[in-house]
N, C-alpha and C positions, 0 to 999 in steps of 0.2 A: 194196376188199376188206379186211375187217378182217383184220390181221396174225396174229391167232389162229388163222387157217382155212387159214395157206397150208398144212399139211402134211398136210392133210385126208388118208384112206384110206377112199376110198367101199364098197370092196367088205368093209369088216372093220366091221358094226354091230355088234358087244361087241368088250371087252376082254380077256373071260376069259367064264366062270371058269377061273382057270392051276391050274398046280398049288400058287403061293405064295399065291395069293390070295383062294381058294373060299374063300368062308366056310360055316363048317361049324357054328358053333355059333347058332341063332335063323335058318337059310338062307331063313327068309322076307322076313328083312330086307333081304336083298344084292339091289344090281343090278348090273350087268356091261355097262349099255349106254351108248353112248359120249356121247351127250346129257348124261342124268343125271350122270354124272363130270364132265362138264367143267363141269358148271352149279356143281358145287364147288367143282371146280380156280375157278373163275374168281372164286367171292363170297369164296374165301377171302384171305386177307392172309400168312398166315406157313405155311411149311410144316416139317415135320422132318426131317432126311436122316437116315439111320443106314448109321453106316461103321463100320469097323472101323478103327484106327488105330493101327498098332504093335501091333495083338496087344489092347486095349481097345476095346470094342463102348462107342460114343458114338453120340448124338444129336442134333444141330445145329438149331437155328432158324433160317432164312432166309425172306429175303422171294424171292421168287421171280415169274416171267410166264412164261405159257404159249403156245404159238407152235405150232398142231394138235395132235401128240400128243409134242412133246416140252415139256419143262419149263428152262429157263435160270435156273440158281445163281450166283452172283457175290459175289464176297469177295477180299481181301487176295493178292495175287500168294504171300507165304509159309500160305496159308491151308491147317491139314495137312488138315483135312477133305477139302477140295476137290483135294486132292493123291491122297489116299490111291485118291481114286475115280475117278482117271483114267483110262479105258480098262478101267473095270470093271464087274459088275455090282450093284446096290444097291436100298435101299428110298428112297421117299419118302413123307410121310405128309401128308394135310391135312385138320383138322376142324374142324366149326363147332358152337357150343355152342349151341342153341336154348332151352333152357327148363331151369328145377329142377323134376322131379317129386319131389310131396312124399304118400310113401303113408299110410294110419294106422299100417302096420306100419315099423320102418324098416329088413324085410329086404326091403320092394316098395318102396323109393325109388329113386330112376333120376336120369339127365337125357336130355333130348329132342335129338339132334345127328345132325349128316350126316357121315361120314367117309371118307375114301379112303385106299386102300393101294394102291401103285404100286410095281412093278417093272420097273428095266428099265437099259439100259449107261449108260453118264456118259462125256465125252470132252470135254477142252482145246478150248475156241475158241479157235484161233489165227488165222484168217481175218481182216483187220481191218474188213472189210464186215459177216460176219456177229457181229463182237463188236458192231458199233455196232447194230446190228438187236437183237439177244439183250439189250442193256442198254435200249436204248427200251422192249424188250415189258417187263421188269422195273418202269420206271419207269410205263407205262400200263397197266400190272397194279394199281399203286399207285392210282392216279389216271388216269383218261382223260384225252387231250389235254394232260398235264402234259409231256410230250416235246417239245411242237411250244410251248410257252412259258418254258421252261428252255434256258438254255446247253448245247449237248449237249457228250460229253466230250472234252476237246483229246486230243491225240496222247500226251502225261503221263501223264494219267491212265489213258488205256487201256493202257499199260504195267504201270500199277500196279495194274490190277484183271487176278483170275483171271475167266473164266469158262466155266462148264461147262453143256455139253448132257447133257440129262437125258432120251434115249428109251424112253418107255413101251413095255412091251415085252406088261403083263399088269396088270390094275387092277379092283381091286372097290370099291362103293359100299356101305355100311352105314348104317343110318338106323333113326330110333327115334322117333316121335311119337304125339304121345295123351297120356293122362292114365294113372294109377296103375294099376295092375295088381293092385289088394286082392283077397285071401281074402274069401271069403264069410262067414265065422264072424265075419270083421273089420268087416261091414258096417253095424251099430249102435255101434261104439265111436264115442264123442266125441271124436276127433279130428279136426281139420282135413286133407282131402283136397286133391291138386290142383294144378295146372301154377304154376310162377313163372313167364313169359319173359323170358328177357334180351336184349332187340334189341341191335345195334350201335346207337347215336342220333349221329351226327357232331352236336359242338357247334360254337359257334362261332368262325369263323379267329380266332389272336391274329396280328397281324405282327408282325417283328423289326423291332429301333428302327429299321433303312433303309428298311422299307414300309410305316412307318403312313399318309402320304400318297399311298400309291399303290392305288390302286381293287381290289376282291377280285379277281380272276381268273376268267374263265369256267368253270373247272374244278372251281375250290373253290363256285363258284355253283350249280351243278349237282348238287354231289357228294351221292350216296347209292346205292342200294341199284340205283338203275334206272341205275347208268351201269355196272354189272357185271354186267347180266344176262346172262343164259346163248346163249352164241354155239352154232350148230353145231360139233362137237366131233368132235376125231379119235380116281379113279379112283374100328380100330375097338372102336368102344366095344361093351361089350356093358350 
């Protein structure tokens, strides 16, 4: 069983709409089902926390991995972010940027992306079972199969690392694709109309001067788009 599905919640197909997370503005674009979100959650790489910290509304970039419908953050044991959100409730964010629309007008330029907003508590792993679990999902969120090829983390380290469970509690999907959206009066101007895409393209591995003679790795062999697709799942631009 992939690690992603153990917190599965069969009887709950959406996430929302909540009250933080309806989207309200273009409501034809939101989903709310738990598929779609986590197909996301899962192609994305960085996510954003926003916390409140001392009294200043910040927001953090982490890498994160998903584990059903909670999320595991992980940083620095003085880390205040991860502090602040102990035992609370909060936002996480995660998007993907798909394409530049490019309109002839440039009040109809856009870009084309998938996004999620997640709401939901954050709590201290202290368990040292489920720290070592919560830090693999992180690492094969990264890369599949990178966990079971890498040193996992001595007893030090897991001292020295915070981490936090992140329960989705409420999550909307936002999405925007297609091409330009011009005014009709706009439709003879000689301007160039029209999608850019931005793929992710993994190039290729460099190794550090200890593993130029050591053979690539099944992992990095493999590595693209098809080794993050979207598992059964247990979340915005405008």
């Amino acid at each position: 069983m992939d690690p992603r599905d153990q917190l599965e919640a069969p009887d709950r197909a959406a996430l929302g709409p909540g009250p933080h997370t309806k989207v309200r503005r273009l409501p034809e674009r939101a989903r709310y089902d738990r598929g779609a979100i986590a197909a996301v959650l899962d192609e994305g790489l960085i996510c954003h926390l926003a916390v409140d910290v001392n009294g200043l509304a910040i927001a953090m970039p982490m890498t994160y991995g998903r584990v059903g419908e909670a999320l595991y953050l992980h940083g620095a044991v003085a880390n205040a972010a991860l502090r602040a959100i102990d035992g609370q409730r909060c936002a996480v964010t995660v998007t993907l940027l798909d394409a530049l629309v490019l309109a002839k007008s440039t009040f109809h330029h856009s870009i084309n992306y998938r996004s999620v907003v997640a709401i939901g508590r954050a709590r201290s792993v202290v368990d040292p079972e489920e720290k070592r679990t919560g830090l693999a999902a992180i690492v094969e969120h990264i890369i599949a199969t990178r966990a079971t090829e890498a040193r996992p983390p001595n007893d030090r380290e897991l001292r020295a690392t915070r981490l936090v469970r992140f329960d989705i509690e409420e999550a909307s999907l936002k999405t925007r694709s297609g091409g330009p959206n011009d005014d009709a009066e706009d439709a003879e101007l000689a301007v160039w109309a029209g999608e850019l895409p931005l793929p992710v393209v993994p190039q290729a591995p460099r190794p550090s001067k200890e593993s130029e003679r050591l053979p690539i790795p099944p992992s990095l062999v493999r590595y693209g788009k098809s080794h993050r697709e979207p598992q059964p799942a247990g979340t915005s631009a405008s």
